[in-house]
Gaussian input, Z-matrix of N, CA and C with variables (Angstrom, degrees):
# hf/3-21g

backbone

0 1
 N
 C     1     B1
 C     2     B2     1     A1
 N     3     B3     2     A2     1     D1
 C     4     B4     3     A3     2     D2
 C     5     B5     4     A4     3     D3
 N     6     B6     5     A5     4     D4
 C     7     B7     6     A6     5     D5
 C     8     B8     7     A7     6     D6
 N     9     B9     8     A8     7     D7
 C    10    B10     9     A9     8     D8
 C    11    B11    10    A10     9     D9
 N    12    B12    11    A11    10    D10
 C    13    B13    12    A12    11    D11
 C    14    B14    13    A13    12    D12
 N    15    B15    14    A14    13    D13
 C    16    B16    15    A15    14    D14
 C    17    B17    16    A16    15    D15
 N    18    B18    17    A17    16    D16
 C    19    B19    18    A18    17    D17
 C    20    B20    19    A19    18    D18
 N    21    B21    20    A20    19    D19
 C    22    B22    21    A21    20    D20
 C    23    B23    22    A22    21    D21
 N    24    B24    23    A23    22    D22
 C    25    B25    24    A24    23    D23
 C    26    B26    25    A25    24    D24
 N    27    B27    26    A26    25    D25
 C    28    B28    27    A27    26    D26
 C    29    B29    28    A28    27    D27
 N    30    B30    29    A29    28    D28
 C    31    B31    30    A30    29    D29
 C    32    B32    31    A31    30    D30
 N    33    B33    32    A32    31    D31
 C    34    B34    33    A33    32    D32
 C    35    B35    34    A34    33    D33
 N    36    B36    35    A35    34    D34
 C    37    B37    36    A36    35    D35
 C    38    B38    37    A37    36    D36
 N    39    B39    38    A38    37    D37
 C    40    B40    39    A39    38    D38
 C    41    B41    40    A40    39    D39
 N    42    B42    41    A41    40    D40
 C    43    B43    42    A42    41    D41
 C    44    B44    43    A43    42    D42
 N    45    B45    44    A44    43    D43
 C    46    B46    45    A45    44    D44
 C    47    B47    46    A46    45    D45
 N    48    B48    47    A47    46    D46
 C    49    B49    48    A48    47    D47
 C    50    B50    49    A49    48    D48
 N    51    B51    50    A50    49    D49
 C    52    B52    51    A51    50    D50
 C    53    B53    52    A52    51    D51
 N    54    B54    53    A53    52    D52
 C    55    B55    54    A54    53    D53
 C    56    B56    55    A55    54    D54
 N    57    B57    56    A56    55    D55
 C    58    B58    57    A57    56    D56
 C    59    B59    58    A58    57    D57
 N    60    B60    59    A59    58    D58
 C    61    B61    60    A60    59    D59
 C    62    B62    61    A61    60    D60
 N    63    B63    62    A62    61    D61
 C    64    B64    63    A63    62    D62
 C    65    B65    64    A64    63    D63
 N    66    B66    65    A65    64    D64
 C    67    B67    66    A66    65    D65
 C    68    B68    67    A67    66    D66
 N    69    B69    68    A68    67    D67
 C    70    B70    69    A69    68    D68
 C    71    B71    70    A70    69    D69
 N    72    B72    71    A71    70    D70
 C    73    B73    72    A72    71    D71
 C    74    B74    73    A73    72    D72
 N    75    B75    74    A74    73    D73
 C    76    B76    75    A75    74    D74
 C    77    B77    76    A76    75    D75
 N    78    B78    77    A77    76    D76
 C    79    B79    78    A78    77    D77
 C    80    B80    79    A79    78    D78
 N    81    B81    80    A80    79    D79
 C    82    B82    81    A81    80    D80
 C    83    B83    82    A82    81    D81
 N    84    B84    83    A83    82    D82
 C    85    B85    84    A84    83    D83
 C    86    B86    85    A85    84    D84
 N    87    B87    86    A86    85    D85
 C    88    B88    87    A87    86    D86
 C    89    B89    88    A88    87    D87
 N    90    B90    89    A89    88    D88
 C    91    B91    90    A90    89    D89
 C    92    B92    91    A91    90    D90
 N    93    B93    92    A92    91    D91
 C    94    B94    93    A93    92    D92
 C    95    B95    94    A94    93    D93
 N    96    B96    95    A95    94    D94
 C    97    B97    96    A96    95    D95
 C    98    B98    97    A97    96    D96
 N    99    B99    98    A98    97    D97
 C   100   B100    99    A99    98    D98
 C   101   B101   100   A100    99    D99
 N   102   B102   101   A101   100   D100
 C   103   B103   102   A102   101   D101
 C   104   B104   103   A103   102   D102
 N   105   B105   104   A104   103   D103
 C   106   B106   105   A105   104   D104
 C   107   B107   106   A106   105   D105
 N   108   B108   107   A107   106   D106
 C   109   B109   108   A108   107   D107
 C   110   B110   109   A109   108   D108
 N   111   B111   110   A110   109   D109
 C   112   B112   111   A111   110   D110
 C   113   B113   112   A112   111   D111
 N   114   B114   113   A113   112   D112
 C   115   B115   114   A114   113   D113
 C   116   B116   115   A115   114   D114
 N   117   B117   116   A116   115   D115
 C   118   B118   117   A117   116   D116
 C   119   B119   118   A118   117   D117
 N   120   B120   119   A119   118   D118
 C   121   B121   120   A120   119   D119
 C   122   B122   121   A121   120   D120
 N   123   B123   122   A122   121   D121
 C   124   B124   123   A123   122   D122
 C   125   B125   124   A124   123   D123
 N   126   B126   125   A125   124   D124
 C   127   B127   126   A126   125   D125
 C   128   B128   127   A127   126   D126
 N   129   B129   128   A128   127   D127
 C   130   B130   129   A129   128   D128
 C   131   B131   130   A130   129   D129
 N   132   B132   131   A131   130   D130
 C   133   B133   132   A132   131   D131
 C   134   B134   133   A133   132   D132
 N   135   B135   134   A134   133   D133
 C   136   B136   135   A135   134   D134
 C   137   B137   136   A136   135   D135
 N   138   B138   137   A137   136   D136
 C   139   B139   138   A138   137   D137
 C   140   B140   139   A139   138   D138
 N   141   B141   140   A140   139   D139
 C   142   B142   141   A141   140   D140
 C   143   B143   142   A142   141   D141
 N   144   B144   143   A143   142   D142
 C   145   B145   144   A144   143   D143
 C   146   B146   145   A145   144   D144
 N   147   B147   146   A146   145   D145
 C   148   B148   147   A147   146   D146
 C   149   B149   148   A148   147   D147
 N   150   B150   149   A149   148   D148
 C   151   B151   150   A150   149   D149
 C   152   B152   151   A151   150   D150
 N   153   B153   152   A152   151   D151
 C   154   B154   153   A153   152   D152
 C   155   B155   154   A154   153   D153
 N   156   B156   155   A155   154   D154
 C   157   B157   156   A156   155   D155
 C   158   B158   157   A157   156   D156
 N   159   B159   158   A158   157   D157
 C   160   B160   159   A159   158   D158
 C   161   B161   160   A160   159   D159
 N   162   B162   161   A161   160   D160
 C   163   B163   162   A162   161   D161
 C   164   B164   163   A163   162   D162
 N   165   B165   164   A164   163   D163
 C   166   B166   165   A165   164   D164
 C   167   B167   166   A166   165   D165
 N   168   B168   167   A167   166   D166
 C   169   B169   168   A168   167   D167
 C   170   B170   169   A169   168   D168
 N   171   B171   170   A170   169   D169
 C   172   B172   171   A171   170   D170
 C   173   B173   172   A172   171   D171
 N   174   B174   173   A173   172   D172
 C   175   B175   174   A174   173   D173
 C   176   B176   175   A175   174   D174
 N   177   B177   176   A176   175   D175
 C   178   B178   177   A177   176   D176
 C   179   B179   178   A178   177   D177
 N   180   B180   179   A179   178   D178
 C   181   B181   180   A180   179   D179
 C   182   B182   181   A181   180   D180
 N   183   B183   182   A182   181   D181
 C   184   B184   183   A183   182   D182
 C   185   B185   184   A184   183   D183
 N   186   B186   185   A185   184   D184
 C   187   B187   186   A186   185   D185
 C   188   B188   187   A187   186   D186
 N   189   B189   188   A188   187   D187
 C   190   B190   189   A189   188   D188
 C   191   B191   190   A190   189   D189
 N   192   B192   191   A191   190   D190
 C   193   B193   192   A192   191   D191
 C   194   B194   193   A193   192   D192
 N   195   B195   194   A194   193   D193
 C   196   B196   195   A195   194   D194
 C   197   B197   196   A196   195   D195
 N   198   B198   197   A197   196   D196
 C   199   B199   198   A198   197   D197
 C   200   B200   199   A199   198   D198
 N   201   B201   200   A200   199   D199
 C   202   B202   201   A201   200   D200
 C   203   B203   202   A202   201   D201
 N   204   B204   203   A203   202   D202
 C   205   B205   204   A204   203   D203
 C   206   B206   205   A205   204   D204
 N   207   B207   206   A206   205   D205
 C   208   B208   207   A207   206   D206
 C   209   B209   208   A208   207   D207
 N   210   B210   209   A209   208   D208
 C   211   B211   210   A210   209   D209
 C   212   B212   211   A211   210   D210
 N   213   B213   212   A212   211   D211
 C   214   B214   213   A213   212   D212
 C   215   B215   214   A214   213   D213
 N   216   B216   215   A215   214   D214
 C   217   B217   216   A216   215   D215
 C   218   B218   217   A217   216   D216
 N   219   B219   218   A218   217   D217
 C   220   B220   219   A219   218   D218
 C   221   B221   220   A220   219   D219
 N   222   B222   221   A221   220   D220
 C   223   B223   222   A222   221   D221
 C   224   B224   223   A223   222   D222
 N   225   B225   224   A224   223   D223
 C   226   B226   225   A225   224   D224
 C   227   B227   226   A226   225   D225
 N   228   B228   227   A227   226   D226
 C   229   B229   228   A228   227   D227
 C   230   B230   229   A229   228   D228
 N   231   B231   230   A230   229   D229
 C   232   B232   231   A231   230   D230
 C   233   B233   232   A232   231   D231
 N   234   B234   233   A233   232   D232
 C   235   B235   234   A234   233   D233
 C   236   B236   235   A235   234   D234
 N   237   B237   236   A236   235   D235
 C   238   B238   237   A237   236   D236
 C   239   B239   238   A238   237   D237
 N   240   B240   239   A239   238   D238
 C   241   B241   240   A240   239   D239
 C   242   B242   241   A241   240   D240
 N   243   B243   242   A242   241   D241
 C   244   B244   243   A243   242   D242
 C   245   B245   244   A244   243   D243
 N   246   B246   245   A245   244   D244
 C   247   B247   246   A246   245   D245
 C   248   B248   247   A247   246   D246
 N   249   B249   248   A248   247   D247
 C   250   B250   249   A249   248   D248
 C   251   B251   250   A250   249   D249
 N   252   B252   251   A251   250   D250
 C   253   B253   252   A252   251   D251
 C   254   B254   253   A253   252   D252
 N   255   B255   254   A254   253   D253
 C   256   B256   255   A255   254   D254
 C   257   B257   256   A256   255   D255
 N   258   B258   257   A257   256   D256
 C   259   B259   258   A258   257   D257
 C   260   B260   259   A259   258   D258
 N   261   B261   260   A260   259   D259
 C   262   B262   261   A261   260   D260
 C   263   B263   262   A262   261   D261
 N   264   B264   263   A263   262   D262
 C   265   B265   264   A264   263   D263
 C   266   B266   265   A265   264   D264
 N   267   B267   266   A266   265   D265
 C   268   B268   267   A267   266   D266
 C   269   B269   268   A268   267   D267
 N   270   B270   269   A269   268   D268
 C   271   B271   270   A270   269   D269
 C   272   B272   271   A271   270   D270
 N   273   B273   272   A272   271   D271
 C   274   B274   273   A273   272   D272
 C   275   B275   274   A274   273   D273
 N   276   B276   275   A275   274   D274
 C   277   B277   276   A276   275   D275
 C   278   B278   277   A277   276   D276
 N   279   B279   278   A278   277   D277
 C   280   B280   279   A279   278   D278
 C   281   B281   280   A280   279   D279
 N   282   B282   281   A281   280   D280
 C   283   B283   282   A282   281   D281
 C   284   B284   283   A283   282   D282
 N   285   B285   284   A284   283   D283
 C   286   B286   285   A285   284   D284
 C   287   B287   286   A286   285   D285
 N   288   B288   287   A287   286   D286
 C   289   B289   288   A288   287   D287
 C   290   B290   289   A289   288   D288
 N   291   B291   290   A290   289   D289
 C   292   B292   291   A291   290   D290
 C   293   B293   292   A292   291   D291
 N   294   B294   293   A293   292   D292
 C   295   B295   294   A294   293   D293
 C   296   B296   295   A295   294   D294
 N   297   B297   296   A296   295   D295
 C   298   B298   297   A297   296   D296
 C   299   B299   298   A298   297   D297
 N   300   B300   299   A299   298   D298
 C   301   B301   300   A300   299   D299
 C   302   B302   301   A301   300   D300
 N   303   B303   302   A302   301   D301
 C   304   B304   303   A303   302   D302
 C   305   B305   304   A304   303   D303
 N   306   B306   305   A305   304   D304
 C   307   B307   306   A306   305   D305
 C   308   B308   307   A307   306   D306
 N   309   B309   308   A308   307   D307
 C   310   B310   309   A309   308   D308
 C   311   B311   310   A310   309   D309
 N   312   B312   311   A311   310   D310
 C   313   B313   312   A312   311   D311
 C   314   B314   313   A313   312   D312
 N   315   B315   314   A314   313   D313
 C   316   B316   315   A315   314   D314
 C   317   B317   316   A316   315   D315
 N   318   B318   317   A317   316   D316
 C   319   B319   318   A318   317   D317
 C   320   B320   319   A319   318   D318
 N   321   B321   320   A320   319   D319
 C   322   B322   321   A321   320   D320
 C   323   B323   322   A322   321   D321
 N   324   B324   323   A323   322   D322
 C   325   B325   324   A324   323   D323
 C   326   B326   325   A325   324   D324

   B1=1.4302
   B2=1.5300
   B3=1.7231
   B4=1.0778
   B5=1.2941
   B6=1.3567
   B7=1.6111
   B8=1.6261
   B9=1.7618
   B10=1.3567
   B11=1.6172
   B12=1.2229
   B13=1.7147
   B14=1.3680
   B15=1.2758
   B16=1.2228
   B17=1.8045
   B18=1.4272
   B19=1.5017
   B20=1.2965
   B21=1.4031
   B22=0.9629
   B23=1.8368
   B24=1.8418
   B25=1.4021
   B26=1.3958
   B27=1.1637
   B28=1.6094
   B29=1.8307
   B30=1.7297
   B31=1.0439
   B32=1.5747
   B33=1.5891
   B34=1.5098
   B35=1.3962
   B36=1.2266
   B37=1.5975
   B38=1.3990
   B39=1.2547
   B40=1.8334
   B41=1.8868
   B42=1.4397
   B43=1.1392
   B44=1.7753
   B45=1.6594
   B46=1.7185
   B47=1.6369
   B48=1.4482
   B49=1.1365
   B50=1.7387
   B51=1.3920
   B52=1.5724
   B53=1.1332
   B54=1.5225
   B55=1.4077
   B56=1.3311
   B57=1.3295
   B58=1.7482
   B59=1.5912
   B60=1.2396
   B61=1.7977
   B62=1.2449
   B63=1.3262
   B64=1.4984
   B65=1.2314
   B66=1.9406
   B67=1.2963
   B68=1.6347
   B69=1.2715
   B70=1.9925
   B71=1.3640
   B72=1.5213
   B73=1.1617
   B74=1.7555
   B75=1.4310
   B76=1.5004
   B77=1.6556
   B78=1.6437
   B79=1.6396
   B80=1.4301
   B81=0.9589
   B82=1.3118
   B83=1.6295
   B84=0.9074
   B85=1.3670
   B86=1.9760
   B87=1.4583
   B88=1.6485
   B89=1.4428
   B90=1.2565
   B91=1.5435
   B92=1.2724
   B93=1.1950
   B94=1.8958
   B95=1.4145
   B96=1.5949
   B97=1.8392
   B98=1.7417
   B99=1.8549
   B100=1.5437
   B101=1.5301
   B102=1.5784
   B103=1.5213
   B104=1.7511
   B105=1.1472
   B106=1.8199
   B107=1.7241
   B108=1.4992
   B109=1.6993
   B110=1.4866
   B111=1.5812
   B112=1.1111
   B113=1.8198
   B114=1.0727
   B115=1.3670
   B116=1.7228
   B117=1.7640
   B118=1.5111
   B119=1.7612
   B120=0.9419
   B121=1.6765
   B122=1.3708
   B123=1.3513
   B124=1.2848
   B125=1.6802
   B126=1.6849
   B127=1.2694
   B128=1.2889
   B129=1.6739
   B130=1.0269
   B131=1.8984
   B132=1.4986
   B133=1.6219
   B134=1.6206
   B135=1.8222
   B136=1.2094
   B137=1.7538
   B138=1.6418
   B139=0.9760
   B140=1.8450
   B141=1.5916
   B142=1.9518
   B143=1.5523
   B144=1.5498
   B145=1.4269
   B146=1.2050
   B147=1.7936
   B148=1.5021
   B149=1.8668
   B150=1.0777
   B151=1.9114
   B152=1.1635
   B153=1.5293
   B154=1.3934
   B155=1.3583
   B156=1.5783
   B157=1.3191
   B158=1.7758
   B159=0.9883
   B160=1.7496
   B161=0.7263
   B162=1.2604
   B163=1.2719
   B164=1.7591
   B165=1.1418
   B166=1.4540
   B167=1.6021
   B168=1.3822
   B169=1.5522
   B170=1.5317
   B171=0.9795
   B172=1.4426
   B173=1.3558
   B174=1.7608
   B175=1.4678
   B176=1.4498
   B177=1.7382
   B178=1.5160
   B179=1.0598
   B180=1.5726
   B181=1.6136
   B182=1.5558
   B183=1.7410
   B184=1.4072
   B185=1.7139
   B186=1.3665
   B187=1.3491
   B188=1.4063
   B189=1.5276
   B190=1.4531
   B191=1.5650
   B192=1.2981
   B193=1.2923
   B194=1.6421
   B195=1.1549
   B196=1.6351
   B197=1.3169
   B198=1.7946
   B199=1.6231
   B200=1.6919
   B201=1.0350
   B202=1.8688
   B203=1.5765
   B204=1.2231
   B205=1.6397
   B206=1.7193
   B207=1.4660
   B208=0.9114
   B209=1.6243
   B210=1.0378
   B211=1.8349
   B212=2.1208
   B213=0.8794
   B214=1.9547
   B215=1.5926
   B216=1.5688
   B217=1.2184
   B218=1.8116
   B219=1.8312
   B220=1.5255
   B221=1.9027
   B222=1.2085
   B223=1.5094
   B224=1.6597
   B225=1.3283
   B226=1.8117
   B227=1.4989
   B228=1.0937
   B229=1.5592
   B230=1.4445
   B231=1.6565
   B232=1.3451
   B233=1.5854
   B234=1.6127
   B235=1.2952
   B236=1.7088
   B237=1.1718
   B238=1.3422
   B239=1.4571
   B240=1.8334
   B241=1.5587
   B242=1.9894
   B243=1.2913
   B244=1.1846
   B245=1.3583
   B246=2.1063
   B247=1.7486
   B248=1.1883
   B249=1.1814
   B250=1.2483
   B251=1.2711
   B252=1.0665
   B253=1.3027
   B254=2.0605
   B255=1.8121
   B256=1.4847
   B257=2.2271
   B258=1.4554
   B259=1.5075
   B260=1.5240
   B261=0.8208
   B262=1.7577
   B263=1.5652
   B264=1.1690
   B265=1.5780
   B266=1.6710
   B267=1.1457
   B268=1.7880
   B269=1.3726
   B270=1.3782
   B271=2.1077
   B272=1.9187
   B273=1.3176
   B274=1.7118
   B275=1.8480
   B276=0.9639
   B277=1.8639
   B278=1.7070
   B279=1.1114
   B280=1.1813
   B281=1.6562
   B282=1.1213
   B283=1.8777
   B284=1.3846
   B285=1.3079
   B286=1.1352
   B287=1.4776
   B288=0.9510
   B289=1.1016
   B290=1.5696
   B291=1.2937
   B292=1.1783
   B293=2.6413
   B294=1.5858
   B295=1.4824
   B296=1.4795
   B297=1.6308
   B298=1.0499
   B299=1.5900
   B300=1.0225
   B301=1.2794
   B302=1.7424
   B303=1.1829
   B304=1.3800
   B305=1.4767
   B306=1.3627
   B307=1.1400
   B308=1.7446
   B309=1.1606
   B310=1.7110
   B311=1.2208
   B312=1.8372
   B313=1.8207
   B314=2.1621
   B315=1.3587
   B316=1.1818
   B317=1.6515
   B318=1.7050
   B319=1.3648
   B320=1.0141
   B321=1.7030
   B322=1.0760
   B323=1.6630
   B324=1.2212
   B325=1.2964
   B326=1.1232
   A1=110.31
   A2=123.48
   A3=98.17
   A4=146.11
   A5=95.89
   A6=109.44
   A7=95.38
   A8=108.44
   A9=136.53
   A10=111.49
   A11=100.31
   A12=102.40
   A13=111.64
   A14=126.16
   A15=142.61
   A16=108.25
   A17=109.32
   A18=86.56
   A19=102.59
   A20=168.17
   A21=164.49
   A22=91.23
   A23=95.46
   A24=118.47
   A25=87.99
   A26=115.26
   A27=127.34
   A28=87.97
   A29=104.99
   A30=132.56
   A31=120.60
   A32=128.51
   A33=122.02
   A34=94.81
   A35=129.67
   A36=125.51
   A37=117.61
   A38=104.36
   A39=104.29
   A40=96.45
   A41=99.02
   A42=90.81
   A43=105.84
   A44=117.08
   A45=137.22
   A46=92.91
   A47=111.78
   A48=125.86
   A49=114.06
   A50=119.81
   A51=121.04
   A52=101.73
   A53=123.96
   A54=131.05
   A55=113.67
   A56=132.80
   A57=140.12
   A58=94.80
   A59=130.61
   A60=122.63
   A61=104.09
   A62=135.52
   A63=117.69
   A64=167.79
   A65=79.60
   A66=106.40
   A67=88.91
   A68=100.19
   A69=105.34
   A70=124.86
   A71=122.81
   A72=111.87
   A73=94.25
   A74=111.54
   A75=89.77
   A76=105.44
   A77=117.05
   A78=94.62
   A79=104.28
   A80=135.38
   A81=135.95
   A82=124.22
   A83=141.97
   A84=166.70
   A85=99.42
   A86=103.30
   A87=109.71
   A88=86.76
   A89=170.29
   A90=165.76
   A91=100.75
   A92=127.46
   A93=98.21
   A94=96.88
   A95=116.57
   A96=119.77
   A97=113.55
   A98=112.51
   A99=92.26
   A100=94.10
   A101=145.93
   A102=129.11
   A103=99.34
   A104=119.47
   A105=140.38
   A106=93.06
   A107=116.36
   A108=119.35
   A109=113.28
   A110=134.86
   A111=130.92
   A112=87.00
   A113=157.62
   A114=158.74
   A115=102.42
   A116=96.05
   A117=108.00
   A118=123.31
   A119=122.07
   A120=122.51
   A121=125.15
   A122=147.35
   A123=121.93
   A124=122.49
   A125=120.60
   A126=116.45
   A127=128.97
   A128=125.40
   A129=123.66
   A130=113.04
   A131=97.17
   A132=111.93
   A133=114.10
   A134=100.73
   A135=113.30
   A136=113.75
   A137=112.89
   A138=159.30
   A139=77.91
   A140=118.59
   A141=102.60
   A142=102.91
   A143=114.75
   A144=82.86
   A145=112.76
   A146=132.52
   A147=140.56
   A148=94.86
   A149=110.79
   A150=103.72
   A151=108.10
   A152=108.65
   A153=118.47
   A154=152.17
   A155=93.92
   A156=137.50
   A157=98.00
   A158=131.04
   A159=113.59
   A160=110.20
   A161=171.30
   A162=159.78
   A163=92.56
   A164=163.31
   A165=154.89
   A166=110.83
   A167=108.26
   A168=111.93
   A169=97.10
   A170=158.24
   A171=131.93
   A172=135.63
   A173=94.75
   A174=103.77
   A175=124.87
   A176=124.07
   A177=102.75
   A178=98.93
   A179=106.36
   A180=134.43
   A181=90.55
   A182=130.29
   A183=102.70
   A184=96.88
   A185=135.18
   A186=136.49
   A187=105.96
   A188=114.30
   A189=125.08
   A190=92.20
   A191=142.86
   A192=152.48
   A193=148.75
   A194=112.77
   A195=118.16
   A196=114.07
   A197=104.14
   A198=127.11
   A199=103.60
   A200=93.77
   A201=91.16
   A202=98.32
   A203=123.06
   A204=116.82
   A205=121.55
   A206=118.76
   A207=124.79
   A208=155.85
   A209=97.52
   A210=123.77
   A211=84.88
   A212=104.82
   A213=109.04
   A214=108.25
   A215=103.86
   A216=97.51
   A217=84.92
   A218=92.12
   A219=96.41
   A220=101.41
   A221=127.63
   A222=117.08
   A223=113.02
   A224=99.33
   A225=83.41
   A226=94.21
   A227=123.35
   A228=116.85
   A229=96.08
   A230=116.44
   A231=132.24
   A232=105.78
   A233=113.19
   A234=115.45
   A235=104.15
   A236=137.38
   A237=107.94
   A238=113.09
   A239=114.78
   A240=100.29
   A241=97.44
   A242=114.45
   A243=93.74
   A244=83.86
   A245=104.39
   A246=115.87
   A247=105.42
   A248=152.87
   A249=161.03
   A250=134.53
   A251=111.51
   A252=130.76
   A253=118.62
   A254=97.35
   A255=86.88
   A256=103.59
   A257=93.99
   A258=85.64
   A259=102.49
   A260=143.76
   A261=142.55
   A262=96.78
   A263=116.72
   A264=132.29
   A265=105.73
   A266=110.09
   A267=112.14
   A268=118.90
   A269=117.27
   A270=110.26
   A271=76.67
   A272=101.40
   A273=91.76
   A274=105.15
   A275=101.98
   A276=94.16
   A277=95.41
   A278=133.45
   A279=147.61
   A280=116.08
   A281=126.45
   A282=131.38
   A283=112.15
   A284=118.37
   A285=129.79
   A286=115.70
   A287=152.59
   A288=160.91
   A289=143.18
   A290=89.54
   A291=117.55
   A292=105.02
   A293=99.83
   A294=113.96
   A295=107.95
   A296=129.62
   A297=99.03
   A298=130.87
   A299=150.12
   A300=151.73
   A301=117.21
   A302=110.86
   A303=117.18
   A304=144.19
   A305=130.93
   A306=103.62
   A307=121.47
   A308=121.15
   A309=119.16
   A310=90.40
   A311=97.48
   A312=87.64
   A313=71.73
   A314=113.79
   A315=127.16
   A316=107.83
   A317=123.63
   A318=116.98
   A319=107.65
   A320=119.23
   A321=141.30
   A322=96.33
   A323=132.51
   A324=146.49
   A325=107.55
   D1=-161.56
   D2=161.14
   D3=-119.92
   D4=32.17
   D5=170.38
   D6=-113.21
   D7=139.78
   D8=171.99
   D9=-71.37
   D10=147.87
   D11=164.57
   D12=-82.84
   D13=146.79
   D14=-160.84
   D15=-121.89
   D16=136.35
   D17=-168.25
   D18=-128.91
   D19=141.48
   D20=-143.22
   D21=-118.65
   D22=150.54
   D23=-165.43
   D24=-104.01
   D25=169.29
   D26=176.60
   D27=-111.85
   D28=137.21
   D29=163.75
   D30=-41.99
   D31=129.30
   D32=-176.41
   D33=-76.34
   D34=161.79
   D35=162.45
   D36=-79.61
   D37=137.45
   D38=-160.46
   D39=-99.09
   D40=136.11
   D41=-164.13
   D42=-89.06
   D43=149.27
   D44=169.29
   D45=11.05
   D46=-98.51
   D47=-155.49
   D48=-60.38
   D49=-5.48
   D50=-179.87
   D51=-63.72
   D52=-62.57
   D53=-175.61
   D54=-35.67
   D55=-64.47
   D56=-161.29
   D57=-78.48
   D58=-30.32
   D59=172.12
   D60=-78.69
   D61=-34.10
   D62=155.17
   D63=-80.61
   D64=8.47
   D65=-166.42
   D66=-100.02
   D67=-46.05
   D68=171.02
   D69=-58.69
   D70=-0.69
   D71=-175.45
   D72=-124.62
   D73=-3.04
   D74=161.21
   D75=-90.27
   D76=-1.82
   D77=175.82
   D78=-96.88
   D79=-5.21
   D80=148.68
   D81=-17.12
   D82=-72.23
   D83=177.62
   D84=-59.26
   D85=-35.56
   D86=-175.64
   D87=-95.61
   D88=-57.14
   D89=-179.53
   D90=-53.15
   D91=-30.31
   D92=-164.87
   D93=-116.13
   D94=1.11
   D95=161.66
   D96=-72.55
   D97=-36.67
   D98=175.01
   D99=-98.24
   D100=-2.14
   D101=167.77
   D102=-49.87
   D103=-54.69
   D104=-158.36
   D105=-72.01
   D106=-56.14
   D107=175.62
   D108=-56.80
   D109=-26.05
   D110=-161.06
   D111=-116.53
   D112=2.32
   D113=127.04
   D114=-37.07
   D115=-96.48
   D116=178.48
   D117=-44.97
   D118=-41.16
   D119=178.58
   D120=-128.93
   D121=-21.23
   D122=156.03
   D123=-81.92
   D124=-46.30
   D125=152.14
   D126=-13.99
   D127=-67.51
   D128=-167.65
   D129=-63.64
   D130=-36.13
   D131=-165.45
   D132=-68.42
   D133=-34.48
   D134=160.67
   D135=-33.99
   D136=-89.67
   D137=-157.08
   D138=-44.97
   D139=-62.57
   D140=-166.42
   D141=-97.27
   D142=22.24
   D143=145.69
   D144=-124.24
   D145=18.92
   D146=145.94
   D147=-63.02
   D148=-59.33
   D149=175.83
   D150=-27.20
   D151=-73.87
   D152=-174.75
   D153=-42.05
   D154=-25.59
   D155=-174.48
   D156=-97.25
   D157=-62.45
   D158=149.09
   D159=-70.82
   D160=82.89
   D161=87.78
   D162=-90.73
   D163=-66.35
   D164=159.61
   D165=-22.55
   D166=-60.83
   D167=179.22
   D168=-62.18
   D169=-87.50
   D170=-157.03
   D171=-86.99
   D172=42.57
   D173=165.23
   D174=-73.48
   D175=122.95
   D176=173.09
   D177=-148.20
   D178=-179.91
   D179=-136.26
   D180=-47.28
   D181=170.54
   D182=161.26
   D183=94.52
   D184=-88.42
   D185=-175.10
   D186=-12.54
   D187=147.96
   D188=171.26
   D189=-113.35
   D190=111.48
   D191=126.54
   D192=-75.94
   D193=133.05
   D194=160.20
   D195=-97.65
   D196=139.43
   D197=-174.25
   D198=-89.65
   D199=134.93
   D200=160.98
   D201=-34.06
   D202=-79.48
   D203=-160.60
   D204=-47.84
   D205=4.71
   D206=-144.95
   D207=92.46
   D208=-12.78
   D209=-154.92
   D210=-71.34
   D211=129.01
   D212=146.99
   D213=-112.89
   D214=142.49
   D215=-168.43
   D216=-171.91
   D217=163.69
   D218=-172.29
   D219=-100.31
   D220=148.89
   D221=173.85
   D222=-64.22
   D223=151.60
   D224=171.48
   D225=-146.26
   D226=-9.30
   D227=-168.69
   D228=-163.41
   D229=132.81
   D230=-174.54
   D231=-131.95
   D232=130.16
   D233=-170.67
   D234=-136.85
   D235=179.74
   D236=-152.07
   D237=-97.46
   D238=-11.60
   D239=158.81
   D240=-125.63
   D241=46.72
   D242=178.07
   D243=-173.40
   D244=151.12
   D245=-174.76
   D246=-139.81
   D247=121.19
   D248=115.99
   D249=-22.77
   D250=97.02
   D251=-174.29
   D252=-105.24
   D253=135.46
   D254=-174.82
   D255=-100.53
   D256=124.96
   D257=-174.58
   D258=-87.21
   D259=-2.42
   D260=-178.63
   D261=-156.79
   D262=177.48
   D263=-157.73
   D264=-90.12
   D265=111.75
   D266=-161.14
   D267=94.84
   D268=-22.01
   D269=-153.49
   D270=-101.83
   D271=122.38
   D272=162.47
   D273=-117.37
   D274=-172.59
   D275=-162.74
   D276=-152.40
   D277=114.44
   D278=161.40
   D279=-66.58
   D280=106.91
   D281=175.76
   D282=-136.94
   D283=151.28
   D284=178.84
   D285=-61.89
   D286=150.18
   D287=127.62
   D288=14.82
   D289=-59.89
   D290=-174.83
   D291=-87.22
   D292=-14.69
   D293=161.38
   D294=-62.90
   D295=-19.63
   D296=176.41
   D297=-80.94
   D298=133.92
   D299=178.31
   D300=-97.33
   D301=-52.82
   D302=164.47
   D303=-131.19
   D304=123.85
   D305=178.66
   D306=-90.80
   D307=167.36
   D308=-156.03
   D309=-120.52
   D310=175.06
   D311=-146.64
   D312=-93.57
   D313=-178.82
   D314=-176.71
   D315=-64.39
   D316=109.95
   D317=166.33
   D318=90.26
   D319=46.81
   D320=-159.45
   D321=-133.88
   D322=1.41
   D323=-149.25
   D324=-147.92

């Protein structure tokens, strides 16, 4: 007709050491994707929230800051997970700690 019979070959024997070089070179391609992932994105994330983490510890009285939520405000009172800050003259505002995001340079407010 016109399709042929097709016959299957018998397998060469692959020798000891083929197996473990091919098994290492498909993880190849998976090792240098999280070497390249832990460069570009955990490294960096590390590194600003050690910043961040001093930058909170040496907040004091005096500081001009911005809150995650927005708030600018001067420090006036520091407690050990939470700072109070007055954003207008009289209104003071109690936040956690961890709301601060930046501190501003002095007279910036």
């Amino acid at each position: 007709m016109l399709i042929s019979s097709a016959y299957a070959q018998t397998a060469p024997a692959a020798a000891a050491g083929g197996d473990l070089m091919s098994s290492l070179q498909g993880m190849l391609p998976l090792v240098l994707m999280f070497v390249v992932l832990y460069f570009v994105m955990i490294r960096p994330q590390m590194k600003r929230q050690k910043e961040h983490k001093a930058m909170i510890e040496a907040l004091a009285k005096g500081d001009e800051i911005a809150t995650a939520g927005g708030l600018l405000g001067k420090v006036t009172k520091l407690a050990d997970a939470t700072v109070t800050i007055e954003i207008s003259a009289g209104v003071e505002v109690q936040l956690q700690r961890q709301a601060v995001v930046q501190v501003l340079p002095k007279g910036s407010i």
